[in-house]
N, CA, C and O atoms as a GROMACS GRO file, in nm:
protein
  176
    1UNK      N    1   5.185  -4.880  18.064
    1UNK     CA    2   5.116  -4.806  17.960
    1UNK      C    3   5.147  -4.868  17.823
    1UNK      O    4   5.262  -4.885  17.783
    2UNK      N    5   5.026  -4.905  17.747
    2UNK     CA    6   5.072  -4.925  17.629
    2UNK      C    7   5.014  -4.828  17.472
    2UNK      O    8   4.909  -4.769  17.450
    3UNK      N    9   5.108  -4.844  17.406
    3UNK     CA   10   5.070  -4.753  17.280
    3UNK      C   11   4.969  -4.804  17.181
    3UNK      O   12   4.930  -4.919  17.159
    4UNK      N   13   4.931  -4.665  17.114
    4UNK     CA   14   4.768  -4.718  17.048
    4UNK      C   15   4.845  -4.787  16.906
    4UNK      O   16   4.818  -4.898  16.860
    5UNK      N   17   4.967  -4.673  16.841
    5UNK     CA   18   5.005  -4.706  16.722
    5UNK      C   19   5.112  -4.824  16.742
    5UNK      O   20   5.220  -4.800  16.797
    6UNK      N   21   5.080  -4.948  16.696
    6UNK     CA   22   5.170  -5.035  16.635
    6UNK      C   23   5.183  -5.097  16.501
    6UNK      O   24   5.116  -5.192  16.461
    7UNK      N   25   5.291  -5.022  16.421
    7UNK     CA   26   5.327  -5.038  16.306
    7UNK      C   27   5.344  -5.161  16.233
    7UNK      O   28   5.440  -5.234  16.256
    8UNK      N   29   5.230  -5.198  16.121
    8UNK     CA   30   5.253  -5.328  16.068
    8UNK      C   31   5.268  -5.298  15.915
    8UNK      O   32   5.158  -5.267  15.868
    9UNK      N   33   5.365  -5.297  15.826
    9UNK     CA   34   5.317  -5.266  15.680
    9UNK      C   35   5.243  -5.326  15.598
    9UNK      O   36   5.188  -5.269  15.503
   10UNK      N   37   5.227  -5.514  15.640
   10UNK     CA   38   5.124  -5.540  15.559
   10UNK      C   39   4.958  -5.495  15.599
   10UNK      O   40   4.871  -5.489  15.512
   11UNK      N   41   4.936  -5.472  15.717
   11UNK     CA   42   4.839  -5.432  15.769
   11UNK      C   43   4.766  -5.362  15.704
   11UNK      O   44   4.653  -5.371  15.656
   12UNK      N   45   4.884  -5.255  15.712
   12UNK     CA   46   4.906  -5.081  15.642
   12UNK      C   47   4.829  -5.086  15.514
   12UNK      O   48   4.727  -5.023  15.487
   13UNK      N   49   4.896  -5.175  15.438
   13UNK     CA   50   4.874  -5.172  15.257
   13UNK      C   51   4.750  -5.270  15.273
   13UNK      O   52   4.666  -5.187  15.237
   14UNK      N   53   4.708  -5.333  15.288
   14UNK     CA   54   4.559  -5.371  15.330
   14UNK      C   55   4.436  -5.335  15.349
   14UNK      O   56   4.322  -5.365  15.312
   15UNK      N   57   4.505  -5.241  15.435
   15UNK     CA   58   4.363  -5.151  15.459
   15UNK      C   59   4.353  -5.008  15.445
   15UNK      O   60   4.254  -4.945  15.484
   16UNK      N   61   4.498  -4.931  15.367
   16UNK     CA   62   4.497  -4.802  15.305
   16UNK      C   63   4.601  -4.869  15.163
   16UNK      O   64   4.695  -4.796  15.131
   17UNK      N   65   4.593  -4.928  15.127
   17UNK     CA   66   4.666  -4.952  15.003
   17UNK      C   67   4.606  -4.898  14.831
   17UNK      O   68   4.486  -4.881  14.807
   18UNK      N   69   4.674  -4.887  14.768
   18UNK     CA   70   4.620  -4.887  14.644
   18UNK      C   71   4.521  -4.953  14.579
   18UNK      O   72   4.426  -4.894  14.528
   19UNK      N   73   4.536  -5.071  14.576
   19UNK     CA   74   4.448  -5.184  14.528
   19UNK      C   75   4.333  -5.138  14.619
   19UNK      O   76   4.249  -5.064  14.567
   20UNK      N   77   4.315  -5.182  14.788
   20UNK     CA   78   4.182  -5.149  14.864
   20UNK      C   79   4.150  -5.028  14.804
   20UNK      O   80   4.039  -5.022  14.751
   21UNK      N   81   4.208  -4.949  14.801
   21UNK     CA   82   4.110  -4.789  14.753
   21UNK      C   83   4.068  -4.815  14.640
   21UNK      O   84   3.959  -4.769  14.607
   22UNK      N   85   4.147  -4.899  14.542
   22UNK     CA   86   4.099  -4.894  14.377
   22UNK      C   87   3.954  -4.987  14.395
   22UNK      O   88   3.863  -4.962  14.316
   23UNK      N   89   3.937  -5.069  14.477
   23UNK     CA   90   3.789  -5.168  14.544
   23UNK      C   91   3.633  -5.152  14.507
   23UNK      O   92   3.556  -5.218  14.437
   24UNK      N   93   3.619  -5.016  14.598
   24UNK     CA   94   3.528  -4.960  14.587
   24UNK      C   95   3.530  -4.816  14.586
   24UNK      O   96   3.622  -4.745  14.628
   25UNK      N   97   3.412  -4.775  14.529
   25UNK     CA   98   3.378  -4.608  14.414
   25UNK      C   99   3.484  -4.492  14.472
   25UNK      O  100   3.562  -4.418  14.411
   26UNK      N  101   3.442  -4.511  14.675
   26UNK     CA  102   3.466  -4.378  14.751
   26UNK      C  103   3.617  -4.413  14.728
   26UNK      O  104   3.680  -4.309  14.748
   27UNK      N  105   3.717  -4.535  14.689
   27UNK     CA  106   3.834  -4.530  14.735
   27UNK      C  107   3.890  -4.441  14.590
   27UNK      O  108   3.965  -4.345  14.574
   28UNK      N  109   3.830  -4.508  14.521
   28UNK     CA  110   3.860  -4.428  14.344
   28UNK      C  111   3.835  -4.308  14.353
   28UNK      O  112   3.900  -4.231  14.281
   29UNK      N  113   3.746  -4.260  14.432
   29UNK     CA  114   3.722  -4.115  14.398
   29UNK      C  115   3.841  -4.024  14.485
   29UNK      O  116   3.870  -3.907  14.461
   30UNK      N  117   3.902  -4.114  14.593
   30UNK     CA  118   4.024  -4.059  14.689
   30UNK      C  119   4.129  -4.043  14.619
   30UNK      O  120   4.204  -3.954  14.661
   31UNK      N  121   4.172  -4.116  14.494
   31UNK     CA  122   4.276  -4.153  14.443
   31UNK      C  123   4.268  -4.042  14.345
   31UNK      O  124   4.366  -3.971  14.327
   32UNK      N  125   4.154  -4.023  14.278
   32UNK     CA  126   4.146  -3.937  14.183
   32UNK      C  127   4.133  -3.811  14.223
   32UNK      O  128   4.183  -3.729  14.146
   33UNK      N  129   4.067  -3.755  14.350
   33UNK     CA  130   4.138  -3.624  14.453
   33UNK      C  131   4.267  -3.573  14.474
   33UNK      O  132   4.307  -3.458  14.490
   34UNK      N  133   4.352  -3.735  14.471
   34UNK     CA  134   4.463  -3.730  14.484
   34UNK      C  135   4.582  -3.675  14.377
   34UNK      O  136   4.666  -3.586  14.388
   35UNK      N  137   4.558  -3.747  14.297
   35UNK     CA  138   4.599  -3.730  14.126
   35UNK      C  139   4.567  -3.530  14.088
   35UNK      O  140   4.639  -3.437  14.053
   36UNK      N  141   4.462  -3.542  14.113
   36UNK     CA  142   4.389  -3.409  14.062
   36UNK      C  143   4.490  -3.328  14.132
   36UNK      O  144   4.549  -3.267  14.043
   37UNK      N  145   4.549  -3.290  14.267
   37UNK     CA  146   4.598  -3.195  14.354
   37UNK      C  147   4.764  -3.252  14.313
   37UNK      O  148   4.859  -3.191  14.361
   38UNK      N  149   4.781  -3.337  14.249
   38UNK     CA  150   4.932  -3.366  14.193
   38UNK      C  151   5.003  -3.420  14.364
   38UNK      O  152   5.112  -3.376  14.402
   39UNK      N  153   4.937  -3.498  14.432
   39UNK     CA  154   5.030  -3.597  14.516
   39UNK      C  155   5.142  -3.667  14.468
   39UNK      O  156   5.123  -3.729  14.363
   40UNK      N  157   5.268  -3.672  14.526
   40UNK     CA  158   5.355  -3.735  14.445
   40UNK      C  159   5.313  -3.929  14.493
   40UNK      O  160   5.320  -4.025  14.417
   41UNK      N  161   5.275  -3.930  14.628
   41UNK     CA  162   5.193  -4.035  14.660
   41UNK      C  163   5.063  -4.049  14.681
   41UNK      O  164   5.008  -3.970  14.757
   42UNK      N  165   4.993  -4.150  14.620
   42UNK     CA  166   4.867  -4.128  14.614
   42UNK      C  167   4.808  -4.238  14.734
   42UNK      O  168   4.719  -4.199  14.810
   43UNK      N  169   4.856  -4.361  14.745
   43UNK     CA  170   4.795  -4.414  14.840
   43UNK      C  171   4.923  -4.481  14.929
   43UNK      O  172   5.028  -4.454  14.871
   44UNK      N  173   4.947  -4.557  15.048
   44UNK     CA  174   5.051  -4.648  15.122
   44UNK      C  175   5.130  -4.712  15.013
   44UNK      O  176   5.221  -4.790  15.040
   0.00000   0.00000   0.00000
């Protein structure tokens, strides 16, 4: 049996990172959802 999750951090920050979300509109508008509800983390 093998597992679905295998943990990579650059992966991670790649493809949920700050910068990718800052990219395009929908990722800015996640960040700023984020901000708005006072996350102490906003993205990976």
């Amino acid at each position: 049996m093998s597992f679905t999750y295998k943990p990579n951090k650059k992966k991670r920050a790649r493809t949920h990172g700050f910068m990718t979300r800052m990219k395009s509109p929908g990722g800015k508008k996640t960040i700023a959802r984020r901000r708005a509800k006072g996350r102490f983390k906003l993205a990976v």
